[in-house]
ROPARO-158612 format. One record per residue (C-alpha): residue number from 1; x, y, z. Coordinates in nm, 4 decimals. Last residue first. Layout:
! residues N
[r NUM; [X; Y; Z]]
...
This chain:
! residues 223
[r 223; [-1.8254; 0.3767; -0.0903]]
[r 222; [-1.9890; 0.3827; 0.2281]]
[r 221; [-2.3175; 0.4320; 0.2074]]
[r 220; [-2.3436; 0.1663; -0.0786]]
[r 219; [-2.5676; 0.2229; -0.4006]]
[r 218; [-2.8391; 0.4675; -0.4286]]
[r 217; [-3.0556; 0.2181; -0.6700]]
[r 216; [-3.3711; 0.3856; -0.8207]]
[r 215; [-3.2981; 0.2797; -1.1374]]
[r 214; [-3.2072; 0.6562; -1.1988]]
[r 213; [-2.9920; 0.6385; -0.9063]]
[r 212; [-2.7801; 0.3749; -1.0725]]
[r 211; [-2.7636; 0.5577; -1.3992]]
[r 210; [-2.6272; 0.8883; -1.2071]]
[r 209; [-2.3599; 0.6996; -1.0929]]
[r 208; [-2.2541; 0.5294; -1.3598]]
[r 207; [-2.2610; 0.8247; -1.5750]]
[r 206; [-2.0598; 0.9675; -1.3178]]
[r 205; [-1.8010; 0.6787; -1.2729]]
[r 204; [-1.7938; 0.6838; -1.6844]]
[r 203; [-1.6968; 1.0716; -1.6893]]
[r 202; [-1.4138; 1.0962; -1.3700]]
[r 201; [-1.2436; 0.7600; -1.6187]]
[r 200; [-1.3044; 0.9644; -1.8942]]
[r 199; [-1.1423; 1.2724; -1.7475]]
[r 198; [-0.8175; 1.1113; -1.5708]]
[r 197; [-0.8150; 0.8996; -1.9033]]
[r 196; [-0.7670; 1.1681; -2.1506]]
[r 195; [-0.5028; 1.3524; -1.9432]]
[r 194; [-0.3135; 1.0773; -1.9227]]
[r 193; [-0.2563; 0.9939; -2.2667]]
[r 192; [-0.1382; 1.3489; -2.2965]]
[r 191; [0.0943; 1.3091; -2.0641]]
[r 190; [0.2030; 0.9452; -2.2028]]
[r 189; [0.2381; 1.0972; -2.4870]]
[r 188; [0.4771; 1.3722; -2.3904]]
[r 187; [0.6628; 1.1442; -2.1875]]
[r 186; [0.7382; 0.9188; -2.5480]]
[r 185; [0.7763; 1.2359; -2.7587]]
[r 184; [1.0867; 1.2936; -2.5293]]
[r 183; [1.2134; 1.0208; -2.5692]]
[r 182; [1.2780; 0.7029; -2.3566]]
[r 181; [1.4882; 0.4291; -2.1668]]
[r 180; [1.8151; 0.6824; -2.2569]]
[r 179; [1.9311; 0.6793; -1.8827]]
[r 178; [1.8967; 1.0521; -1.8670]]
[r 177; [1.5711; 1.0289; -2.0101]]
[r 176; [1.3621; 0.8099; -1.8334]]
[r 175; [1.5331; 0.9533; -1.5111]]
[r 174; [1.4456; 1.3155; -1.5970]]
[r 173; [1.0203; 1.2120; -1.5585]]
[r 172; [1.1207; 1.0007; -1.2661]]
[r 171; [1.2590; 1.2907; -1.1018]]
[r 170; [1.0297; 1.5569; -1.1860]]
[r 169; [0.7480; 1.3493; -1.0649]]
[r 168; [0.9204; 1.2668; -0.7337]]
[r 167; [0.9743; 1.6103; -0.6580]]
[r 166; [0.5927; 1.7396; -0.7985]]
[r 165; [0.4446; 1.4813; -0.5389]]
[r 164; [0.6761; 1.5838; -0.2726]]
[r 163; [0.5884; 1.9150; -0.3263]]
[r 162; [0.1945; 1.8015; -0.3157]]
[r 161; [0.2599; 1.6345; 0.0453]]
[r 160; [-0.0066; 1.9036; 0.2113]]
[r 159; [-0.2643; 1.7907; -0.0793]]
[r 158; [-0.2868; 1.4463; 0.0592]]
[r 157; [-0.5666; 1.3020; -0.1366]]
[r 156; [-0.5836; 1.5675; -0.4471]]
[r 155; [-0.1942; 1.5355; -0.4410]]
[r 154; [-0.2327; 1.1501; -0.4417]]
[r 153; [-0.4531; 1.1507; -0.6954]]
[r 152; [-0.2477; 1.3399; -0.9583]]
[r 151; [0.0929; 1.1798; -0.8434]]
[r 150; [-0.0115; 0.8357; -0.8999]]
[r 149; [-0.1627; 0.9089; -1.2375]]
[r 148; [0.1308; 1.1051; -1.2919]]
[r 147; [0.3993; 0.8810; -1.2206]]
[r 146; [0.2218; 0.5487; -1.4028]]
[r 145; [0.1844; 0.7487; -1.7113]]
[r 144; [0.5531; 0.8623; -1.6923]]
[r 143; [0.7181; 0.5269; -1.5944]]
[r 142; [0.5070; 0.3264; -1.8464]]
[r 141; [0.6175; 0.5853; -2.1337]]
[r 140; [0.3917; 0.6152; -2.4303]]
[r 139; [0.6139; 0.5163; -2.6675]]
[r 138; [0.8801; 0.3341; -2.5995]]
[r 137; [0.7255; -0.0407; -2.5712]]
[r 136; [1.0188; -0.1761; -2.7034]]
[r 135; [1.3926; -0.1348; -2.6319]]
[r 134; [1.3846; -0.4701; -2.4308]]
[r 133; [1.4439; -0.3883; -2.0283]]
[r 132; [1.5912; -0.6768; -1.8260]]
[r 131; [1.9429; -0.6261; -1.9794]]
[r 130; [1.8998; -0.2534; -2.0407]]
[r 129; [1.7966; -0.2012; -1.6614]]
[r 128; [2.1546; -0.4599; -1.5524]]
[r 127; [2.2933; -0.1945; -1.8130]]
[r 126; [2.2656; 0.1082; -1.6441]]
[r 125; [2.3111; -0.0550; -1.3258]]
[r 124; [2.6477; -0.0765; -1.4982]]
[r 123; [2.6982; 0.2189; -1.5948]]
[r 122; [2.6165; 0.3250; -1.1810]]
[r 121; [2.8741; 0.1022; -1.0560]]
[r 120; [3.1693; 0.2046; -1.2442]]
[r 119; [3.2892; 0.0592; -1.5539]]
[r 118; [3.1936; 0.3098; -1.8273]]
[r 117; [3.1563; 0.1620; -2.1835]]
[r 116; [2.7495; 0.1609; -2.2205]]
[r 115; [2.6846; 0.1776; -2.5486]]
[r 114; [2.3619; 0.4320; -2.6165]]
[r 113; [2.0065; 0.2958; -2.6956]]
[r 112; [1.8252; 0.3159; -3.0106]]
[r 111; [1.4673; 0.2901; -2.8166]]
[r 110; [1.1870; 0.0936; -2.9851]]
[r 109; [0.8317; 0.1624; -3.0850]]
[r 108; [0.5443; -0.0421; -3.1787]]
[r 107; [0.2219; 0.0400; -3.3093]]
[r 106; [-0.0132; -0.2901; -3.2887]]
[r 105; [0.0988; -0.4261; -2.9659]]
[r 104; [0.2658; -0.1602; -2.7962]]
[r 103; [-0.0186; 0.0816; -2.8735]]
[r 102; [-0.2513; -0.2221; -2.7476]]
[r 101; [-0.0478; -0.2106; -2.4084]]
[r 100; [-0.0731; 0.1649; -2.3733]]
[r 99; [-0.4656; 0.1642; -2.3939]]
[r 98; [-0.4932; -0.1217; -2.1579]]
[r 97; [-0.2361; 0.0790; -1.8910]]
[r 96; [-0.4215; 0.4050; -1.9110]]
[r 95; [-0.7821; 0.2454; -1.8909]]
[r 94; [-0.6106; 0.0623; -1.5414]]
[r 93; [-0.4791; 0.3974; -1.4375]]
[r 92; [-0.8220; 0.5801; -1.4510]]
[r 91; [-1.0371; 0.2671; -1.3215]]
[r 90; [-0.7902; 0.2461; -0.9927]]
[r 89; [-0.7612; 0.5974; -0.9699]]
[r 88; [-1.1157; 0.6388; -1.0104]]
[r 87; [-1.2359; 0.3648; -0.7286]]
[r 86; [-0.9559; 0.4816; -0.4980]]
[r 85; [-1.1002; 0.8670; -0.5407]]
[r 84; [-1.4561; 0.7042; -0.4603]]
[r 83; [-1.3249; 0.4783; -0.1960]]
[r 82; [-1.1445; 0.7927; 0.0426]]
[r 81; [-0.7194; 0.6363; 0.0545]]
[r 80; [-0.6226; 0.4310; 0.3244]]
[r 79; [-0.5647; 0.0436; 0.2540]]
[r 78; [-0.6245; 0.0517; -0.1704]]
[r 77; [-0.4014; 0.3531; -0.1260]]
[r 76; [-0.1247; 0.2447; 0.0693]]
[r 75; [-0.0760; -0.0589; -0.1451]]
[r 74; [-0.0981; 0.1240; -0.4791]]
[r 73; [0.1423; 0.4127; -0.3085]]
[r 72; [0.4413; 0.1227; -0.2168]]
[r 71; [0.3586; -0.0348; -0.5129]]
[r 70; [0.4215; 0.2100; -0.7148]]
[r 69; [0.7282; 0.3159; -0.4978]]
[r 68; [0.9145; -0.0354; -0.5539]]
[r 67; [0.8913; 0.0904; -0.9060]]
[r 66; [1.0235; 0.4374; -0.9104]]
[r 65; [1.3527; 0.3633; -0.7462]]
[r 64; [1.4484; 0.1969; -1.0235]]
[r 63; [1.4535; 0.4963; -1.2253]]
[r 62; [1.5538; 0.6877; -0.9502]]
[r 61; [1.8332; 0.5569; -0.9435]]
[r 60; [1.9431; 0.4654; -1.3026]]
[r 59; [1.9652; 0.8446; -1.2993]]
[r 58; [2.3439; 0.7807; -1.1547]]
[r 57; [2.3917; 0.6860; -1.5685]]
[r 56; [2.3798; 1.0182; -1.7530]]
[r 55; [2.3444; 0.9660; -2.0819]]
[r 54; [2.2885; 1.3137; -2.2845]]
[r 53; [1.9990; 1.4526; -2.4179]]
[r 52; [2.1401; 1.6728; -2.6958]]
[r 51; [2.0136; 1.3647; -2.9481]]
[r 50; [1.7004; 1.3888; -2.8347]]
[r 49; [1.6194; 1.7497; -2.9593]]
[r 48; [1.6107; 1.6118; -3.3196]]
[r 47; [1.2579; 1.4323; -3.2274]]
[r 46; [1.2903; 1.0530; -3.1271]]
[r 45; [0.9697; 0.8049; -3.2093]]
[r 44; [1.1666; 0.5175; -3.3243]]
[r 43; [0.9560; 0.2696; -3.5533]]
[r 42; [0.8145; -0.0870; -3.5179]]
[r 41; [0.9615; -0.4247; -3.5211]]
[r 40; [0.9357; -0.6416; -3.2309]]
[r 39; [0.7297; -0.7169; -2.9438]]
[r 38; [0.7883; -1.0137; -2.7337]]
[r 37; [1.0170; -0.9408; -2.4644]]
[r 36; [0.8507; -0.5797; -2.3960]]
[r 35; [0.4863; -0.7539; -2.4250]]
[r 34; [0.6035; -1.0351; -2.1817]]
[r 33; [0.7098; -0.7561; -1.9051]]
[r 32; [0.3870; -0.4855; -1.9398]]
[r 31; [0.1671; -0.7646; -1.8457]]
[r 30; [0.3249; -0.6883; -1.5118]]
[r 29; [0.1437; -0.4006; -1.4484]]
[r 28; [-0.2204; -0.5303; -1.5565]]
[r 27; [-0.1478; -0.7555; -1.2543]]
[r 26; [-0.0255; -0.5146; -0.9867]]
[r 25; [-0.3649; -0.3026; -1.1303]]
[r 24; [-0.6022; -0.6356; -1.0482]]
[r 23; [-0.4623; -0.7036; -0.7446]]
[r 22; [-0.5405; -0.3170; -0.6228]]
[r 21; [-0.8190; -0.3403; -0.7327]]
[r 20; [-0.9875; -0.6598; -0.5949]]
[r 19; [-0.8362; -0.5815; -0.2622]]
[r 18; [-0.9946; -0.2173; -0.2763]]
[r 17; [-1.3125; -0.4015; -0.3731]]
[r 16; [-1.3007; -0.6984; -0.0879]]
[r 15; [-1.2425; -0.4221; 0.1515]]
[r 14; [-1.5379; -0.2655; 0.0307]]
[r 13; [-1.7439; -0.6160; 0.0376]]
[r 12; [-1.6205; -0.6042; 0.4075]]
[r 11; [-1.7289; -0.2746; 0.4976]]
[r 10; [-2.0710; -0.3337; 0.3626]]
[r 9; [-2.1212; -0.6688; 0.5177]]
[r 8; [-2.0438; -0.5264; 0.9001]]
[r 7; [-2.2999; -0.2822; 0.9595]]
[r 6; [-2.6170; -0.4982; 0.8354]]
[r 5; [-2.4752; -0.8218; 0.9958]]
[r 4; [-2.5594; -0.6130; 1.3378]]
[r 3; [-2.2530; -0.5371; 1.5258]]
[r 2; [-2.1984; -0.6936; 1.8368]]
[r 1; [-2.2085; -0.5091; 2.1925]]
């Protein structure tokens, strides 16, 4: 029996929205590249513990690791993940990534990075990342904020899988640091950062929300 145009519209125009998001976040993502190569100036944001942070280049694994995985989890989530949880990640993450681009932009920082002298495979994947990666846009730390968004949601999603969330965190997190792409200060803003969007972004959807039904509007079923 065919569907009636009623019951097949609304799941399409949802689709279209997860597609929508998810293209939209990959883009804001690699905005991130042409600010790096561009930026200049600016101050280093290291604290005295920094310096007792020491270079240890087999972390380049993770590190790089990392970003196949965002896309790996932005892909699976636009496909599978509930559309009100999609809907704040996506506006949550996308907030966080505006927000870190104009700190970039008008209050850059820069990484004093180590000299690579080691030979064996993992220095130099240490310094294939430093040869891609300008020492700008330190502070707040794409790798962290991206992380924990990810990491937040998908533990409220798939709450069985939260120690693999808290794994993967932990290793990222040590990754920025052990291959001297960050400082501390920089994870701890990005935290913080964070923090202040996961709320505002759970705020605004609300507000939405509750303005939509107070124009009488009760929106889509199935979003």
């Amino acid at each position: 029996m065919s569907r009636s145009p009623e019951g097949i519209f609304p799941i399409d125009r949802q689709r279209r929205k997860r597609l929508f998001f998810l293209a939209g976040l990959l883009t804001l993502l690699t905005l991130y590249f042409p600010i790096n190569q561009n930026v200049t100036g600016g101050i280093t944001p290291d604290l005295p513990i920094d310096a007792f942070i020491p270079l240890w280049p087999i972390w380049a694994v993770p590190y790089l690791l990392s970003i196949p995985w965002w896309i790996a989890a932005l892909t699976w989530g636009a496909l599978k993940m509930d559309y009100p949880r999609w809907r704040q990640f996506s506006l949550c993450l996308g907030i966080t990534i505006v927000i870190s681009y104009l700190i970039f932009i008008f209050y850059p920082t820069y990484v004093v990075r180590p000299e690579i002298t080691g030979q064996d495979f993992f220095s130099q994947l240490v310094l294939w990342i430093y040869g891609g990666d300008q020492v700008h846009n330190a502070l707040p730390s794409g790798h962290t904020y991206t992380t924990l968004i990810i990491v937040i949601f998908w533990s409220q999603w798939l709450p069985k899988l939260k120690p693999l969330w808290i794994g993967i965190t932990v290793l990222v997190l040590l990754s920025t640091l052990f291959t001297k792409q960050h400082y501390l200060l920089d994870l701890l803003a990005a935290s913080v950062l964070v923090v202040t969007t996961y709320f505002l972004s759970g705020y605004l959807l609300r507000k939405g929300e509750v303005g939509r039904l107070g124009d009488g509007g009760m929106g889509d079923g199935n979003e």
